[in-house]
Wavefront OBJ file of the C-alpha trace (Angstrom):
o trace
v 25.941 -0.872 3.539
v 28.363 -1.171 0.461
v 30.177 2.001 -0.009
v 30.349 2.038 -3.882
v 26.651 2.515 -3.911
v 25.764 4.695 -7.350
v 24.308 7.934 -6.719
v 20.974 6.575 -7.678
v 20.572 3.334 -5.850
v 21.109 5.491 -2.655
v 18.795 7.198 -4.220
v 16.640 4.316 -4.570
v 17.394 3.056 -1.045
v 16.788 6.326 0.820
v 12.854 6.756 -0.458
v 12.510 2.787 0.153
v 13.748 3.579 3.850
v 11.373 6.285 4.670
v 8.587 4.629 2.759
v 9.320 0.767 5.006
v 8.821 3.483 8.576
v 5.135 3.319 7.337
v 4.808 -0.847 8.032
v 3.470 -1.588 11.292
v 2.778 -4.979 12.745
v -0.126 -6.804 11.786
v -0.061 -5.397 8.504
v -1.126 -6.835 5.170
v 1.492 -5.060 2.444
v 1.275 -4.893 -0.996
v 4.866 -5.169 -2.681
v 5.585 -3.540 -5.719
v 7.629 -4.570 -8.401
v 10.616 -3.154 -9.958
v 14.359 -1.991 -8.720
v 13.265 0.698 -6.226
v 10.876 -1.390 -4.867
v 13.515 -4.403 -4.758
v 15.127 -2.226 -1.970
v 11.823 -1.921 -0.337
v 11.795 -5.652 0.153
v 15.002 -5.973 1.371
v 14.707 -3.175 4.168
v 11.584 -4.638 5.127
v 12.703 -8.134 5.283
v 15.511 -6.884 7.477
v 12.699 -5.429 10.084
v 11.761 -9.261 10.016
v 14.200 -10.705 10.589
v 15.847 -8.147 13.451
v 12.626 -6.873 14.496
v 10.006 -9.880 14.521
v 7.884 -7.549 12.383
v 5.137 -9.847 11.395
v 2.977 -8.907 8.757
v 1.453 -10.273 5.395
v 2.971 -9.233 2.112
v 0.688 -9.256 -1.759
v 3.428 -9.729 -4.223
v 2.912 -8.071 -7.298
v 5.060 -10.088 -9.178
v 6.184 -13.551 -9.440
v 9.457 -12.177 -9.242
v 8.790 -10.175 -5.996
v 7.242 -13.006 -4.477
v 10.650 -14.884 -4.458
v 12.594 -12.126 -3.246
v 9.688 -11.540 -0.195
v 10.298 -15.205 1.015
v 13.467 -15.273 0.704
v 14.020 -12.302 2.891
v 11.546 -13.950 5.409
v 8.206 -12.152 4.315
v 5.009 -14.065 4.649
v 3.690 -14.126 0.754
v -0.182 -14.294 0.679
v -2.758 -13.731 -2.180
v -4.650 -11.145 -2.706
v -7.896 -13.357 -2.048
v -6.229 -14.481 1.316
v -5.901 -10.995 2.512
v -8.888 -9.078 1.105
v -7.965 -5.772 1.257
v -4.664 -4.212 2.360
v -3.163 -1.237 4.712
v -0.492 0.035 1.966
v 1.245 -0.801 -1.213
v 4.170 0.265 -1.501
v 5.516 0.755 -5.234
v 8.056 2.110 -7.835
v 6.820 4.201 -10.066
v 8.143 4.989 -14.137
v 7.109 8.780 -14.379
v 4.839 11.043 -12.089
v 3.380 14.002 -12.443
v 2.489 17.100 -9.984
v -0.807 15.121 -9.123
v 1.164 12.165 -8.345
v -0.638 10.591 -11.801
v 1.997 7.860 -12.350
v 3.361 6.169 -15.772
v 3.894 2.305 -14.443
v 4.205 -0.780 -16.310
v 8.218 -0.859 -17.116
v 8.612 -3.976 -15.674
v 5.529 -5.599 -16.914
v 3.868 -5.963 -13.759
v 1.351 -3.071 -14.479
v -1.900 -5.530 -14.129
v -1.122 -7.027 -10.653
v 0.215 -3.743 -9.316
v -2.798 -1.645 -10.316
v -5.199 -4.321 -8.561
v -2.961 -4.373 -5.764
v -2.678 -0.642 -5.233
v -6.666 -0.259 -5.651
v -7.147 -2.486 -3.359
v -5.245 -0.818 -0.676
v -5.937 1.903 1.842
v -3.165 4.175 0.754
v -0.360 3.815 -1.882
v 3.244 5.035 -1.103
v 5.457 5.369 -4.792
v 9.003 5.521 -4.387
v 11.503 6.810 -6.605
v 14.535 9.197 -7.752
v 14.334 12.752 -8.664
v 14.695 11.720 -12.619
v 11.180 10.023 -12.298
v 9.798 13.702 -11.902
v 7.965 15.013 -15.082
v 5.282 18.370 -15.717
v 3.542 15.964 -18.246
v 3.340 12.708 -18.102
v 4.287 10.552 -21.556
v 7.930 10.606 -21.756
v 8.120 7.694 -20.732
v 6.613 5.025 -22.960
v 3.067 3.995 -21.832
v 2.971 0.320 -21.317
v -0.623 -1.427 -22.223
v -1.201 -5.202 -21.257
v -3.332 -7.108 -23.815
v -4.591 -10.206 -24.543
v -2.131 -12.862 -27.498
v -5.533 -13.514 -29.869
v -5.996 -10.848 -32.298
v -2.696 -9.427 -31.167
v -2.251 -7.562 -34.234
v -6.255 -6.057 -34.537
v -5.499 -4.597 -30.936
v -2.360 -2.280 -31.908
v -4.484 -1.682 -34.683
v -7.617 -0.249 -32.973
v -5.326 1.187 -30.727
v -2.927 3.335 -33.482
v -6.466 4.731 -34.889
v -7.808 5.384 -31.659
v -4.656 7.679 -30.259
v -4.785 9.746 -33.619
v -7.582 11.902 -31.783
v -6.469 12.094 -28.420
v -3.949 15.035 -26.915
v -0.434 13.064 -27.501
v 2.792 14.524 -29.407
v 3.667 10.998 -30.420
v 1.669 8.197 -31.305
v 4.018 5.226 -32.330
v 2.941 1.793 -30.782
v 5.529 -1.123 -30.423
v 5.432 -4.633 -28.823
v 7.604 -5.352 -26.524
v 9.797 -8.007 -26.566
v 12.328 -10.649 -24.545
v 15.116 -11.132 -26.812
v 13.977 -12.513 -30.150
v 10.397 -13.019 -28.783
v 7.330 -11.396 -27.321
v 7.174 -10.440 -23.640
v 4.930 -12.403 -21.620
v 3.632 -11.420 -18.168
v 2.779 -13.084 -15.565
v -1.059 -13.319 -16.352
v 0.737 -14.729 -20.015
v -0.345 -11.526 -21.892
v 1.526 -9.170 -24.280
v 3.158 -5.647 -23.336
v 2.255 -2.596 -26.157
v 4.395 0.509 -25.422
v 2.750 3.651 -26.636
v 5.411 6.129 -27.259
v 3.668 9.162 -26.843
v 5.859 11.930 -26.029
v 3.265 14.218 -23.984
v 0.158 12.705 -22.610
v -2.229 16.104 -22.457
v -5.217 14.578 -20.610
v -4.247 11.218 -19.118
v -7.955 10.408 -17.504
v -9.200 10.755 -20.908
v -6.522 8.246 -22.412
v -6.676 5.677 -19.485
v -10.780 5.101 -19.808
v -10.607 5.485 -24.104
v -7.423 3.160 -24.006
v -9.234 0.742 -21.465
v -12.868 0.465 -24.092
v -10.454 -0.943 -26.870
v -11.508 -4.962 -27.209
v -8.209 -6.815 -26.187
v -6.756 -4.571 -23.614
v -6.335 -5.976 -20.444
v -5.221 -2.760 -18.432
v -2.888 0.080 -19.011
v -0.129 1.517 -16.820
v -1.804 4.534 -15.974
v -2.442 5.230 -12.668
v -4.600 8.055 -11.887
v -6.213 8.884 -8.340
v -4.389 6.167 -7.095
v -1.111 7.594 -5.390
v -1.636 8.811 -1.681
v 2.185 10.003 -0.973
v 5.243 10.053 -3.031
v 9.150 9.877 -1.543
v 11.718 10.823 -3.698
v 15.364 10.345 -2.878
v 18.630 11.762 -3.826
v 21.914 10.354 -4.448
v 23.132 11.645 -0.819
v 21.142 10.065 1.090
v 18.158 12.756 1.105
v 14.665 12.590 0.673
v 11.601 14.425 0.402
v 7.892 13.348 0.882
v 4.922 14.705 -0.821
v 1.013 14.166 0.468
v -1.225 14.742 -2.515
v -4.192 14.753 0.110
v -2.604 17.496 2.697
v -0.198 18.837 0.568
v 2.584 18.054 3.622
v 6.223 17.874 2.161
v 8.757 16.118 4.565
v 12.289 16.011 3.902
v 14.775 14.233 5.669
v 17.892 11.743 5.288
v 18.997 8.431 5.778
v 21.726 7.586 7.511
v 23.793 4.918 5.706
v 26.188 4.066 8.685
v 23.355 2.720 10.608
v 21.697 0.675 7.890
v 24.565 -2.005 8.624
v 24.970 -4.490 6.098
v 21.656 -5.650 5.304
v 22.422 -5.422 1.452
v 25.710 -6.770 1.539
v 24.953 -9.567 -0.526
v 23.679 -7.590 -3.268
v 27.670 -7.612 -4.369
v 27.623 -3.835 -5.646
l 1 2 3 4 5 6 7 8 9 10 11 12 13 14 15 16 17 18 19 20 21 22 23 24 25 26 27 28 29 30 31 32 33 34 35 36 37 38 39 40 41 42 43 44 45 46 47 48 49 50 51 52 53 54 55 56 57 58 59 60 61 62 63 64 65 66 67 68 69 70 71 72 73 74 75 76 77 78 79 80 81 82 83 84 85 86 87 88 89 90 91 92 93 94 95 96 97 98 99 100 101 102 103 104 105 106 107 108 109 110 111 112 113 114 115 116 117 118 119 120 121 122 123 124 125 126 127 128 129 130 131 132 133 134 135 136 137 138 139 140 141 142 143 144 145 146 147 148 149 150 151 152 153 154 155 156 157 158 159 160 161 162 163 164 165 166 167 168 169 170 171 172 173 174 175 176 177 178 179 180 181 182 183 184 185 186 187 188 189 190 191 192 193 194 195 196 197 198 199 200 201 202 203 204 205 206 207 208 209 210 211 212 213 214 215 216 217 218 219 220 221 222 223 224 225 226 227 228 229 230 231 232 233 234 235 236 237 238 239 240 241 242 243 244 245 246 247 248 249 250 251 252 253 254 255 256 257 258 259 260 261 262
């Protein structure tokens, strides 16, 4: 393990440790997107490769699809494996009820069908991710290119009389020009400041003609593991209300990111 790690990668690498102890053989795995869960990969790659850990991995990206096989993974659809054991996923913000803000790397569309589709959802992240109300971070929505414009639109009117401090929409862009997902669709970001009742928002923002799915996910997190910048972690049940904490030992994680060239 490089020893110039930043406080919050180890962060990041810690909760993707504890979370990868949870993958048992014969598993089908669905693999989030994002930085945290980039670690995931990695450390569970490594179990393939030094282990013989065979299981099947649902990419919920195009992106984490490349970084599965090349760290050994088997990559299968969704379709191929049905239904899945665990997902294991980043998440932007979450709240005390482990209601998450996802969707800040434009994967929000494949990772909410991946994480529904699962038995239990593990979200990994960093202390910062922590929030009383969700909304700080800007809620991404995934709609549809036609009538791009009419969406926002419907969308601006329809926040006016929800519970939100803020109520700005933007698109979100690559560069000079509109993102486009995977599923080729457009990313709105709904700067809302404070999201007071996010059920409500999720099924009203979901009813507007053009939106494909937004990033909140609600009732969908079983566990969340947050780590620290030493190392540390702590684990949170929503179901039992169990809180682990523990550590990772970097010594022993050898050098199975070396080539990540921090």
């Amino acid at each position: 393990m490089p020893q110039n790690l930043s406080p919050v990668d180890k962060a990041k690498f810690a909760a993707a440790s504890r979370a990868v102890d949870f993958v048992e053989a014969g598993m089908r795995v669905g693999l989030g997107t994002g930085s945290t869960a980039a670690w995931m990969v990695r450390i569970l790659g490594a179990r393939v490769r030094d282990e013989g850990l065979k299981i099947a991995g649902v990419a919920t990206s195009a992106r984490t699809a490349a970084l599965a096989r090349a760290e050994g993974i088997t990559v299968v659809t969704l379709d191929e494996a049905r239904w899945l054991d665990l997902t294991i996923d980043g998440a932007d913000e979450f709240d005390p009820k482990l209601n998450l803000i996802k969707g800040g790397g434009a994967a929000l569309l494949q990772e909410k069908i991946v994480a529904t589709a699962s038995d239990q959802m593990i979200v990994i992240t960093d202390a910062a991710k922590e929030v009383a109300h969700l909304g700080a971070f800007p809620l991404p929505v995934e709609v549809i290119g036609f009538g791009l414009q009419t969406t926002r639109a419907l969308i601006e009117e329809m926040i006016e009389a929800l519970d939100v401090l803020g109520r700005k929409v933007t698109l979100r862009m690559n560069g000079d020009t509109p993102l486009v997902t995977d599923e080729g669709n457009r990313i709105l970001d709904l700067h809302l400041g404070r999201i007071g009742n996010p059920g409500q928002l999720a099924m009203v923002l979901n009813q507007v003609p053009g939106v494909v799915e937004n990033g909140l996910f609600i009732d969908i997190c079983d566990r969340v593991i947050i780590g620290h910048g030493d190392g540390g972690f702590e684990m949170r049940d929503i179901i039992t209300g169990a809180v682990e904490t523990g550590r990772i030992d970097f010594a022993e994680s050898g050098n199975i990111f070396a080539d990540l060239g921090h």
